[in-house]
C-alpha positions as CSV (number, residue, x, y, z in Angstrom):
1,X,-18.5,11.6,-3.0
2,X,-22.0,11.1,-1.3
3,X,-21.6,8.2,1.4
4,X,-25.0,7.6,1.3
5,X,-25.1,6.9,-2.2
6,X,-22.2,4.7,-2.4
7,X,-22.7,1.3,-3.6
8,X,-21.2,-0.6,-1.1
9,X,-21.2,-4.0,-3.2
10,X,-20.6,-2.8,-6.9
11,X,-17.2,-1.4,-5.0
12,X,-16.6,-4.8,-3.4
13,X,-17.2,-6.8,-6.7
14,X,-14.3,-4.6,-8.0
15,X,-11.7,-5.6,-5.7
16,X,-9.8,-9.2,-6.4
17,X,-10.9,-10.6,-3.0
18,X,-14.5,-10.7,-3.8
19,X,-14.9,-10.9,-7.8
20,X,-16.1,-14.4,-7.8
21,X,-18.8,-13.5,-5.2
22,X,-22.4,-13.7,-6.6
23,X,-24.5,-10.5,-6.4
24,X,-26.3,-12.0,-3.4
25,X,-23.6,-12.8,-1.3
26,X,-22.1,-9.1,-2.6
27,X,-25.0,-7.9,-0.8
28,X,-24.9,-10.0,2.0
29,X,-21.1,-8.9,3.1
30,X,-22.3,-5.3,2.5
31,X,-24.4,-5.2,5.0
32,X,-21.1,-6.0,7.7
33,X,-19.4,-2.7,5.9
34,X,-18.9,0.4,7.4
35,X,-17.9,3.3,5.0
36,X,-16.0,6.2,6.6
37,X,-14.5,9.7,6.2
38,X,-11.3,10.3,7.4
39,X,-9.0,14.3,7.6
40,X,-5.5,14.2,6.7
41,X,-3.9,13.5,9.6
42,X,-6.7,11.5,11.4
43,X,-6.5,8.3,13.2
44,X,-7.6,5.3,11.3
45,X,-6.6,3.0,14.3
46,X,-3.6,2.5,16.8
47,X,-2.0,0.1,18.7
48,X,-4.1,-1.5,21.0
49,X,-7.3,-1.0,19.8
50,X,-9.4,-4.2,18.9
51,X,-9.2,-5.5,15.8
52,X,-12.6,-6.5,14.6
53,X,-12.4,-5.6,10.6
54,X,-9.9,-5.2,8.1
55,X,-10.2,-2.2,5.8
56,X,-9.4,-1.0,2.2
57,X,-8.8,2.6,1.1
58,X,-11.7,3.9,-1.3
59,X,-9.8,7.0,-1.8
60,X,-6.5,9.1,-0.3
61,X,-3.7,7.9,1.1
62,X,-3.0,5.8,4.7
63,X,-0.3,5.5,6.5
64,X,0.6,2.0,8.4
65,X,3.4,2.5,10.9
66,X,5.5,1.6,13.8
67,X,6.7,3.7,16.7
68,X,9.8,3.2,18.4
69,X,10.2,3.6,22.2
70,X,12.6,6.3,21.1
71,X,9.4,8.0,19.6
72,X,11.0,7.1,16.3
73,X,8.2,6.5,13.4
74,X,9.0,3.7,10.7
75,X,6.5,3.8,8.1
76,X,5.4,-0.3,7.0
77,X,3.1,0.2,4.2
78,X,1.6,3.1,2.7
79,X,-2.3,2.3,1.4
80,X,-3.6,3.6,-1.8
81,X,-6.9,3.2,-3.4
82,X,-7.8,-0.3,-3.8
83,X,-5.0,-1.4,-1.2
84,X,-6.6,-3.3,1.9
85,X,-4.8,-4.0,5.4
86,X,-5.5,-5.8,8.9
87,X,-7.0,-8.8,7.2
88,X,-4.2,-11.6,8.9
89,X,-4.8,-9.5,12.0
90,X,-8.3,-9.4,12.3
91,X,-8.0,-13.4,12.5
92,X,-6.0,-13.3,15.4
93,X,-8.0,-12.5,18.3
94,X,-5.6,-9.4,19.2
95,X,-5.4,-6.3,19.1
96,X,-3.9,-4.0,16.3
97,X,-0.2,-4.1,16.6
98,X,0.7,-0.9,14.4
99,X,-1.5,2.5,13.8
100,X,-3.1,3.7,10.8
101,X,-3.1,7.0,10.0
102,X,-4.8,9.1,7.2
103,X,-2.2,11.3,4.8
104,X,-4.8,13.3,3.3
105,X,-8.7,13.2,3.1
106,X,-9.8,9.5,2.7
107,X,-12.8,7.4,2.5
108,X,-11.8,4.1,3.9
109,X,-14.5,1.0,3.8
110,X,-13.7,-1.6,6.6
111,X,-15.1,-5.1,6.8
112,X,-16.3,-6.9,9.9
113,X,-15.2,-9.9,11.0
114,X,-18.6,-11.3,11.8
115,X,-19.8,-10.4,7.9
116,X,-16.3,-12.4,6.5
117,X,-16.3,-15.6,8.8
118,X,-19.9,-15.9,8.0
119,X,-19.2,-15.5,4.5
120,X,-15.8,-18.1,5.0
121,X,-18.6,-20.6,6.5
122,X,-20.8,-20.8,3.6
123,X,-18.3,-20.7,0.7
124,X,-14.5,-22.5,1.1
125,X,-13.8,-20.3,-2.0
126,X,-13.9,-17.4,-0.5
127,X,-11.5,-19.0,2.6
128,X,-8.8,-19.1,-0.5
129,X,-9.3,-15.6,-1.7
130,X,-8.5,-14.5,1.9
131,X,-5.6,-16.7,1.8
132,X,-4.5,-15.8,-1.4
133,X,-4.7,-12.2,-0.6
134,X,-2.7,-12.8,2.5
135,X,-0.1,-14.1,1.4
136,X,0.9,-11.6,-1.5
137,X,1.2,-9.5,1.5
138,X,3.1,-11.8,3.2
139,X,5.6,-12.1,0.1
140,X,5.7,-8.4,-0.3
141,X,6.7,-7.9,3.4
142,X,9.6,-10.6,2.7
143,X,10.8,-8.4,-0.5
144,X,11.0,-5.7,2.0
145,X,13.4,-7.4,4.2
146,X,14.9,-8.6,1.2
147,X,15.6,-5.4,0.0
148,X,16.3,-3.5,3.2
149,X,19.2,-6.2,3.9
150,X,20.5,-6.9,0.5
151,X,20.6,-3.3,-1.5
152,X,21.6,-0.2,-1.2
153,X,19.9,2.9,-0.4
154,X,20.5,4.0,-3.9
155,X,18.5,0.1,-5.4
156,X,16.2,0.8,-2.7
157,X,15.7,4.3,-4.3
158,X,15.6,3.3,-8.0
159,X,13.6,0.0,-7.4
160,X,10.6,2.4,-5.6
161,X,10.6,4.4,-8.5
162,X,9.7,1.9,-11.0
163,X,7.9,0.3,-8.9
164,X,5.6,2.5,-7.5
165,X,4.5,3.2,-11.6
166,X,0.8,2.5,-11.9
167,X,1.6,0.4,-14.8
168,X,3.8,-2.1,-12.5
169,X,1.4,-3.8,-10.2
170,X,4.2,-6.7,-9.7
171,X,6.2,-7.0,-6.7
172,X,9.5,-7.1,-8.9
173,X,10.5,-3.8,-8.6
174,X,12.5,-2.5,-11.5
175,X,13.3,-6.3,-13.0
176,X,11.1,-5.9,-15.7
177,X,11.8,-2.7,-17.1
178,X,13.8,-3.3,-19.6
179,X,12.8,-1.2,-22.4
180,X,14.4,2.3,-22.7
181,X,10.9,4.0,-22.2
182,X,9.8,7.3,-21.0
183,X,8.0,7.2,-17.9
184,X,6.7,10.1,-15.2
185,X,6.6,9.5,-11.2
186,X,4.3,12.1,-9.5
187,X,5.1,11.0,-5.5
188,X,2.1,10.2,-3.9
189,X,3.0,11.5,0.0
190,X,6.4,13.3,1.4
191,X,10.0,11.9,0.7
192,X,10.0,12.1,4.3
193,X,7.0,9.3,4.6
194,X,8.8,7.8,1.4
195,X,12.1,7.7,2.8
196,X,10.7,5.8,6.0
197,X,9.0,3.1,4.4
198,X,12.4,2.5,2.2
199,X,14.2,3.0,6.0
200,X,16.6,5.3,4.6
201,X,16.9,8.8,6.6
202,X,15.1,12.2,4.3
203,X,18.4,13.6,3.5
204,X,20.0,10.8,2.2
205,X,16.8,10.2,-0.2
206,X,16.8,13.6,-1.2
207,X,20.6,13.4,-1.9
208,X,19.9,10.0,-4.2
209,X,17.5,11.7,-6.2
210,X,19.8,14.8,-6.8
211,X,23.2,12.3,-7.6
212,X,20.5,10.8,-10.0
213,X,19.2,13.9,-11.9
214,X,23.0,14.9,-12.1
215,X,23.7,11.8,-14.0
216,X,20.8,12.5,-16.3
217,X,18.5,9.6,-15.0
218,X,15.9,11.6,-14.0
219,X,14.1,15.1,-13.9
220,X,12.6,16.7,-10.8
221,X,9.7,19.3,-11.0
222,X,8.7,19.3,-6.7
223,X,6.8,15.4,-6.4
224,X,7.3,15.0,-10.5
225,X,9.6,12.9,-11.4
226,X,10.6,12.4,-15.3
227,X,12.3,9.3,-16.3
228,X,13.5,9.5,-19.9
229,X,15.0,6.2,-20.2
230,X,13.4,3.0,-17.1
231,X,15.8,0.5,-18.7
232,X,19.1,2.8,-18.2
233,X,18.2,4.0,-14.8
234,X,17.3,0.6,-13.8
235,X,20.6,-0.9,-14.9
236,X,22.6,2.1,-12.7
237,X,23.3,0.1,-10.1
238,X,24.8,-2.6,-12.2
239,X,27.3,-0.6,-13.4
């Protein structure tokens, strides 16, 4: 992809935040944008650093996570295409509390502050998008603690699984799936990342998928997983 060819706000019109955004203001936020290559494995930001944008992954995969004084990493979110971060941050007047980190080659486009408050000014609308877009990530970071408190590894497991599906954008996990329908999982970074973000330990993920393929629930081919029946393997737990 040719940076200097990108259209910075034909790509913004496509993300919820800014759909209802005329072509003119479109413009007008694009010119605060900065669009940027990152390496696997390169810095995206770290704790510390001001915090003068918030920023959505174009393309690749970024890590968002946490280190302990221990040295310990927990990973906090993992950011696909489409997915933004730091936008509650940016508000704050502080610096960036966690690092961001790039698991393969990415084009990430960030968005200044200056460009959004400006924006914010001129059109209360946009103030709720913000909000709106705030707090889904608000409400998915209290089905994390949910989750991490209240299930097991193995619902933690299961529940990623269905979740992580392209076709489920909801924040339900495996609620819905109650059709007995075939579905594939192709894991989008390590179980090592994947088991952090679920705060379970590698092993014990790796051993949860194996108990689950013995049962029949699943197939593993390396980061493909098969899933003959959702509804079955999302009613394991129950049983």
């Amino acid at each position: 992809m040719d940076i200097q060819q990108f259209d910075i706000p034909r790509y913004l019109a496509a993300l919820p935040l800014f759909q209802e955004m005329t072509p003119a203001e479109l413009q007008r936020l694009a010119t605060g944008c900065r669009l940027r290559r990152y390496a696997r494995g390169d810095t995206v930001f770290r704790v510390g650093m001001p915090c003068e944008e918030f920023h959505v992954t174009v393309t690749g995969q970024i890590k968002l996570f946490a280190i302990s004084p221990t040295g310990q990493e927990k990973v906090i979110e993992l950011a696909g295409p489409g997915v933004s971060f730091a936008e509650a941050l940016m508000f704050t007047d502080k610096p960036y509390i966690i690092n961001a980190q790039a698991l393969a080659d990415a084009l990430v486009l960030s968005v200044g502050k200056a460009a959004v408050v400006r924006e914010i000014e001129d059109d209360p609308r946009f103030a709720m998008h913000m909000l709106a877009g705030i707090s889904r990530r608000l409400h998915g970071l209290v089905h994390d603690v949910q989750a991490y408190s209240l299930h097991s590894g193995m619902q933690r497991v299961i529940g990623y699984l269905l979740h992580s599906l392209p076709e489920d954008g909801s924040s339900s996990g495996h609620a819905d799936c109650r059709e007995a329908v075939a579905l594939n999982v192709s894991l989008p970074v390590s179980k090592a990342t994947i088991a952090s973000r679920l705060s379970i330990t590698p092993e014990y993920f790796s051993r949860v998928l194996h108990e689950l393929e013995e049962a029949g629930l699943i197939r593993i081919d390396k980061r493909d997983i098969h899933i003959p029946n959702a509804a079955r393997l999302a009613s394991h737990t129950l049983q």
